[in-house]
N, CA, C and O of each residue as an XYZ file, in Angstrom:
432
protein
N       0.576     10.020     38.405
C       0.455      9.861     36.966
C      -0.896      9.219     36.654
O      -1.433      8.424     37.426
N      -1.448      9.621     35.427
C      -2.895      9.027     34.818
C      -2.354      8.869     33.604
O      -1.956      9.639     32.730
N      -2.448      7.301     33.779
C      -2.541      6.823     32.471
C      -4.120      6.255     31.872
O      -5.165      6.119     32.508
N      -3.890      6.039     30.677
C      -5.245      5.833     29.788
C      -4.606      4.748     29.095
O      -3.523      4.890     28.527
N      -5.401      3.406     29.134
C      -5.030      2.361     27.920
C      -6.196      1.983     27.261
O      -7.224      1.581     27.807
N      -5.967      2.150     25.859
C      -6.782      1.904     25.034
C      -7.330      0.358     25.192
O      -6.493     -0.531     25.349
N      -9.066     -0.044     25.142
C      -9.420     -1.418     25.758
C     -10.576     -1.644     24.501
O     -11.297     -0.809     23.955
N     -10.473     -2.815     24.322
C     -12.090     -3.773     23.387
C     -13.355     -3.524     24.281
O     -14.503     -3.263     23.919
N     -12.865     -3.665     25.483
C     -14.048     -3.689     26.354
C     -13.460     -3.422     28.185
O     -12.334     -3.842     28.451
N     -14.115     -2.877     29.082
C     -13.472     -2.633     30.750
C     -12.886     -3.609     31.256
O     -13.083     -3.754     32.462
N     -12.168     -4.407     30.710
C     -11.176     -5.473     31.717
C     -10.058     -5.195     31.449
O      -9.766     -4.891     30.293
N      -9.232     -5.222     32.336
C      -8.132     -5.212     32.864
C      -7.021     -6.187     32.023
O      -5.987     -5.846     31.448
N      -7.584     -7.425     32.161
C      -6.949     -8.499     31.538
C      -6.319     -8.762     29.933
O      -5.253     -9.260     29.570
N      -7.565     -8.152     29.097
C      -7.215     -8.062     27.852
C      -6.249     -7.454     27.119
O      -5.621     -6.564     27.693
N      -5.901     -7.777     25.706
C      -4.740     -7.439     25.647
C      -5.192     -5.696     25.113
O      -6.381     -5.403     24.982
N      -4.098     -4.685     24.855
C      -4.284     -3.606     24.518
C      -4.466     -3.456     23.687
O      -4.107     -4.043     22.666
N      -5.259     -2.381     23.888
C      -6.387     -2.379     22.163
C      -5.524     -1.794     21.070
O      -4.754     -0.902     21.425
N      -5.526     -2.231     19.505
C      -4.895     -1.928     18.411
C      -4.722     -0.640     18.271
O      -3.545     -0.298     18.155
N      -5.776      0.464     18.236
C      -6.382      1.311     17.637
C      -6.505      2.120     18.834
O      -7.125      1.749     19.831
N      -5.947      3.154     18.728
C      -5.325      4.326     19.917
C      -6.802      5.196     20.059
O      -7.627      5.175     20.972
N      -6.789      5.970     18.770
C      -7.866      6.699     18.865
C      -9.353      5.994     18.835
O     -10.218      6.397     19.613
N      -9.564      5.138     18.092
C     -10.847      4.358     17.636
C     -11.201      3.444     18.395
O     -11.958      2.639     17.853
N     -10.840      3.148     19.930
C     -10.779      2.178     20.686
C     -11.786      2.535     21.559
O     -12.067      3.660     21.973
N     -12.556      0.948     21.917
C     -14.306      1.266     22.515
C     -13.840      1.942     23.807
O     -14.517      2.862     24.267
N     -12.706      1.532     24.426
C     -13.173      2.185     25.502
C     -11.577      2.547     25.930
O     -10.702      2.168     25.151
N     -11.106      3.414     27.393
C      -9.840      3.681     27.786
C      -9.997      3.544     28.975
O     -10.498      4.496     29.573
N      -9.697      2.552     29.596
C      -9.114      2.527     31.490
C      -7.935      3.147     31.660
O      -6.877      3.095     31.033
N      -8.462      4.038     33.086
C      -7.740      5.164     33.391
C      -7.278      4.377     34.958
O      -7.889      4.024     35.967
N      -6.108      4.355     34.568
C      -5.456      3.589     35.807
C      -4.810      5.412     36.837
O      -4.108      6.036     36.042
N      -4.895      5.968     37.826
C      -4.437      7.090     38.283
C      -3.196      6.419     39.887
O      -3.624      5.819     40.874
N      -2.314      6.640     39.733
C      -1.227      6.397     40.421
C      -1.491      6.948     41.574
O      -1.761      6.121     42.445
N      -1.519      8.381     42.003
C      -1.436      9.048     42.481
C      -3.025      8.775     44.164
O      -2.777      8.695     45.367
N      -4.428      8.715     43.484
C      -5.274      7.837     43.882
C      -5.136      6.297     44.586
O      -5.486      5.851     45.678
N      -4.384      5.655     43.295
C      -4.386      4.215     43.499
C      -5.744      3.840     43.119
O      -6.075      2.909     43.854
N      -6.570      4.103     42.403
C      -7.778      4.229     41.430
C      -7.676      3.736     39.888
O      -6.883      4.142     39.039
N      -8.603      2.836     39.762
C      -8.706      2.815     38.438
C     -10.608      2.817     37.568
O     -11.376      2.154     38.266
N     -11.188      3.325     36.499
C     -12.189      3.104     35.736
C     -12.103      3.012     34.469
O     -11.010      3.155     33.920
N     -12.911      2.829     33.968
C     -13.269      2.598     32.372
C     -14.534      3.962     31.748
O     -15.650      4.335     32.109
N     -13.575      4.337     30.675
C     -14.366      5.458     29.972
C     -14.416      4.817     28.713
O     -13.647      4.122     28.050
N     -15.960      5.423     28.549
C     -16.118      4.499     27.349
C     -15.579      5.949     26.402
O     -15.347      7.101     26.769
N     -15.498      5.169     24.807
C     -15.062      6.553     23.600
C     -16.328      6.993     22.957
O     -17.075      6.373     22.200
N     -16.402      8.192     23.422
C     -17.622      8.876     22.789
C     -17.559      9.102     21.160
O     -18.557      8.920     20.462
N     -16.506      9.445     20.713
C     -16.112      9.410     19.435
C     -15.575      8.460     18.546
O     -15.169      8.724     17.414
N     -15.583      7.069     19.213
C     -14.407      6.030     18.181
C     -15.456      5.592     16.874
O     -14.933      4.968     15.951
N     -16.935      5.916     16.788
C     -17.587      6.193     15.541
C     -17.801      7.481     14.950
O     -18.955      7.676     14.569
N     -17.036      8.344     14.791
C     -17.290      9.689     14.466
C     -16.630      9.282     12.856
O     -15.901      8.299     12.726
N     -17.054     10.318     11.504
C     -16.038      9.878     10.621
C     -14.756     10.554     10.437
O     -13.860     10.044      9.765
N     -14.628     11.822     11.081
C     -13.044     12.209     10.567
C     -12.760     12.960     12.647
O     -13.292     12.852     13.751
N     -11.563     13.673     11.971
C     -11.025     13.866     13.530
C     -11.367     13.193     14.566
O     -11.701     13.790     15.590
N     -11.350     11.876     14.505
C     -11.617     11.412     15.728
C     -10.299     11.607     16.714
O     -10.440     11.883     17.905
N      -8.930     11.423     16.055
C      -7.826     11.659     17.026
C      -7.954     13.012     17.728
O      -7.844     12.897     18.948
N      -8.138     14.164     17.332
C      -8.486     15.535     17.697
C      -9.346     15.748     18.600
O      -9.058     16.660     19.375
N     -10.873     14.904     18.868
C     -11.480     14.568     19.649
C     -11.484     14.255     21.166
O     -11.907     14.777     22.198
N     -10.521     12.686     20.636
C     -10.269     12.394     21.527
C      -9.082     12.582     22.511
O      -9.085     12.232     23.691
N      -7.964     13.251     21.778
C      -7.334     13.938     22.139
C      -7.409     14.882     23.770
O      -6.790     14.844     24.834
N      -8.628     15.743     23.149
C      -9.267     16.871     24.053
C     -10.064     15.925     25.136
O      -9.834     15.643     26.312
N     -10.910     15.628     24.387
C     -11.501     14.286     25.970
C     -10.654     13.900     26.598
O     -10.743     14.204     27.787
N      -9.748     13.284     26.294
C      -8.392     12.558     27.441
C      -7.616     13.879     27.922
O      -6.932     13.578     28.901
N      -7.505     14.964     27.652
C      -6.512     15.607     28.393
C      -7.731     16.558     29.095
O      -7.224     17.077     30.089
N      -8.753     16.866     28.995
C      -9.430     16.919     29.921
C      -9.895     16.359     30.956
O     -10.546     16.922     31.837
N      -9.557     15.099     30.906
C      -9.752     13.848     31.972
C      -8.301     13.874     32.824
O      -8.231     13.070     33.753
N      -7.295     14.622     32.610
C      -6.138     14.886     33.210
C      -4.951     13.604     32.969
O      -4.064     13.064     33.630
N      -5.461     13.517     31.782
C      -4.563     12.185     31.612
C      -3.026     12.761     30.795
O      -2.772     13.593     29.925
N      -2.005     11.519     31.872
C      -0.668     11.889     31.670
C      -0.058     11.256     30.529
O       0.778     11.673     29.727
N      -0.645     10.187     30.632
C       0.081      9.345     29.046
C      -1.086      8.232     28.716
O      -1.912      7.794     29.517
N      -0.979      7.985     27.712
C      -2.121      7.191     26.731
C      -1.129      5.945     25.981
O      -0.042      6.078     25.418
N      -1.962      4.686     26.213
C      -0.883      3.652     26.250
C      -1.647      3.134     24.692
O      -2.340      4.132     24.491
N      -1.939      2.162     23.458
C      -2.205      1.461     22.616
C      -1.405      0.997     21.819
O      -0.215      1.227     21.603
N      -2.359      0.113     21.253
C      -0.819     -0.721     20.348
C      -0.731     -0.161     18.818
O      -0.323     -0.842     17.876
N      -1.235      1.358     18.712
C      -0.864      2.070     17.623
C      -1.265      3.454     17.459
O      -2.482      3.639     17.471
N      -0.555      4.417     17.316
C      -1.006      5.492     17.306
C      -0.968      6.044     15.549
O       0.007      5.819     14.831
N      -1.935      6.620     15.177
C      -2.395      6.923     14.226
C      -1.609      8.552     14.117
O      -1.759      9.279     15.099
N      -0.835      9.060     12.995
C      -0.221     10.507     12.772
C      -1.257     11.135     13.392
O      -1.527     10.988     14.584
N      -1.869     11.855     12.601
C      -2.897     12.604     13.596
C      -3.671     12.728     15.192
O      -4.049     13.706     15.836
N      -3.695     11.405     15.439
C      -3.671     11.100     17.240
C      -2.182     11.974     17.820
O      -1.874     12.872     18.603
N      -1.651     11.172     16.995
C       0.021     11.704     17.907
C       0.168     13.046     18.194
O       0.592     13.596     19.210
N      -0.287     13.541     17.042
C       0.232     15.139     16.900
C      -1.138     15.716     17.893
O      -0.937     16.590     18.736
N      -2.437     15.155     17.693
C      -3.240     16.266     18.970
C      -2.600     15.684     19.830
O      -2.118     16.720     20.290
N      -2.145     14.863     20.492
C      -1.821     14.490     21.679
C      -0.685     15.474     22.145
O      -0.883     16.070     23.204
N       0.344     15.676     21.542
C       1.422     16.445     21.382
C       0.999     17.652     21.675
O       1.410     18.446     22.522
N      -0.204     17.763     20.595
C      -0.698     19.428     21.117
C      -1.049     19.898     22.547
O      -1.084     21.047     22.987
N      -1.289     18.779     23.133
C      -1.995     18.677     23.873
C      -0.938     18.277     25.670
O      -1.334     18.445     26.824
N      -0.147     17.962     25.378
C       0.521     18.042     26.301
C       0.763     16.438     26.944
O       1.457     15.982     27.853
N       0.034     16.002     26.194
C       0.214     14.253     26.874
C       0.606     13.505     25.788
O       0.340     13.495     24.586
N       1.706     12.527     26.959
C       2.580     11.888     26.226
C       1.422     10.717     25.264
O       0.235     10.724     24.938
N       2.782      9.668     25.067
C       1.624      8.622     24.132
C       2.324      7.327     23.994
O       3.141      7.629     23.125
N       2.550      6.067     24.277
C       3.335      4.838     23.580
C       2.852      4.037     23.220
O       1.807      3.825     23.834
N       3.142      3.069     22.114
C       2.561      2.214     21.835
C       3.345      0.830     21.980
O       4.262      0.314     21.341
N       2.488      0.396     23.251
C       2.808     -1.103     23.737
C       1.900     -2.446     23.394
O       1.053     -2.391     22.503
N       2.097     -3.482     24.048
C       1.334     -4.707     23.171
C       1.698     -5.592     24.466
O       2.805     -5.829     24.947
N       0.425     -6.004     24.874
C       0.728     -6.883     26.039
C      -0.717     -6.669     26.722
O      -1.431     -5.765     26.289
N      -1.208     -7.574     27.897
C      -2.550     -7.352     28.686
C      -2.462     -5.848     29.513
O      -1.422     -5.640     30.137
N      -3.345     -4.982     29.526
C      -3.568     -4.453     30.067
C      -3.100     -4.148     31.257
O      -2.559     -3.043     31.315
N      -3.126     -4.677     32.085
C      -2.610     -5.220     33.407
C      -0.981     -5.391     33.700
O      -0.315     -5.131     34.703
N      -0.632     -5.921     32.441
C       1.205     -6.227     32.441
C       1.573     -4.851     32.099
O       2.382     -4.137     32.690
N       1.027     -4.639     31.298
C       1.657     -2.742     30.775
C       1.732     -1.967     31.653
O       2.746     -1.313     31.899
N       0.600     -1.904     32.318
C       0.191     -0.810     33.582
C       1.092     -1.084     34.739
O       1.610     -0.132     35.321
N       1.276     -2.078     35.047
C       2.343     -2.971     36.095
C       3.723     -2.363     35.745
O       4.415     -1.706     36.522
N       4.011     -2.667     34.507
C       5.646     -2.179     33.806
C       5.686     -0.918     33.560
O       6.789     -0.405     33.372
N       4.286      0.020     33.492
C       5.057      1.702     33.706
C       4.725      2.045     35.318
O       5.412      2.979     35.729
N       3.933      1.551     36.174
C       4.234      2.184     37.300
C       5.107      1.436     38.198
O       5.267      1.848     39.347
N       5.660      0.426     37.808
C       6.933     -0.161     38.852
C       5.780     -1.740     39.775
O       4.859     -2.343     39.225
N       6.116     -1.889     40.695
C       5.416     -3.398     41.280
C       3.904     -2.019     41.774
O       3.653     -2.161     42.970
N       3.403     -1.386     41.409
C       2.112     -0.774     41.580
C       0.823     -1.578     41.223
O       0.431     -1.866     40.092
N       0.336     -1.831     42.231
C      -1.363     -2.999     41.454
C      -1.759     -2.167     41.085
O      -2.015     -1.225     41.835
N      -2.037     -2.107     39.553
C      -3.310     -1.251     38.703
C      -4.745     -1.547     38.734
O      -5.667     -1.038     38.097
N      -4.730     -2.915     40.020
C      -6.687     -3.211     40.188
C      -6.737     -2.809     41.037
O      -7.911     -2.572     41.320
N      -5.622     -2.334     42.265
C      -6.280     -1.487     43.442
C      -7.410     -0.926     43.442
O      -7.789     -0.300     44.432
């Protein structure tokens, strides 16, 4: 599984970013690897479709689910289009990623 959590900035630690689509950056924690990086958002200053955008960027990055602490209607639905899931959690980075892949270190 590849998950994507929406981040303020590449740490791990912080809490999850508000703003699903508009968020500076998404660490891509990959299960499967035992890998994790930070992509920054090419679009979180664009003025309209940014969910649509980014949408396509993340599921081209092969990502399985996209974690933030809000998803915006329009995020949801490209996401949907798109084949990847989406939840919106609230907690550090690190605790979230921990609680969807089971006792898995997400800093491996």
């Amino acid at each position: 599984m590849r998950i994507a959590v929406a981040a303020a900035a590449p740490n791990q630690k912080q809490p999850v970013a508000r703003h699903g689509a508009r968020a500076d950056f998404y660490l891509v924690f990959d299960e499967a690897a035992n890998t994790h990086e930070a992509l920054a958002n090419p679009f979180k200053d664009y003025p309209k479709s940014v969910g649509i955008r980014v949408a396509d960027f993340l599921a081209d990055k092969s990502i399985d689910l996209v974690v933030a602490g809000r998803f915006g209607v329009g995020f949801a639905r490209a996401l949907d289009s798109k084949g990847v899931r989406h939840k919106e959690l609230r907690g550090t980075i690190e605790e979230v990623v921990k609680d969807i892949l089971g006792s898995a270190d997400p800093s491996a």
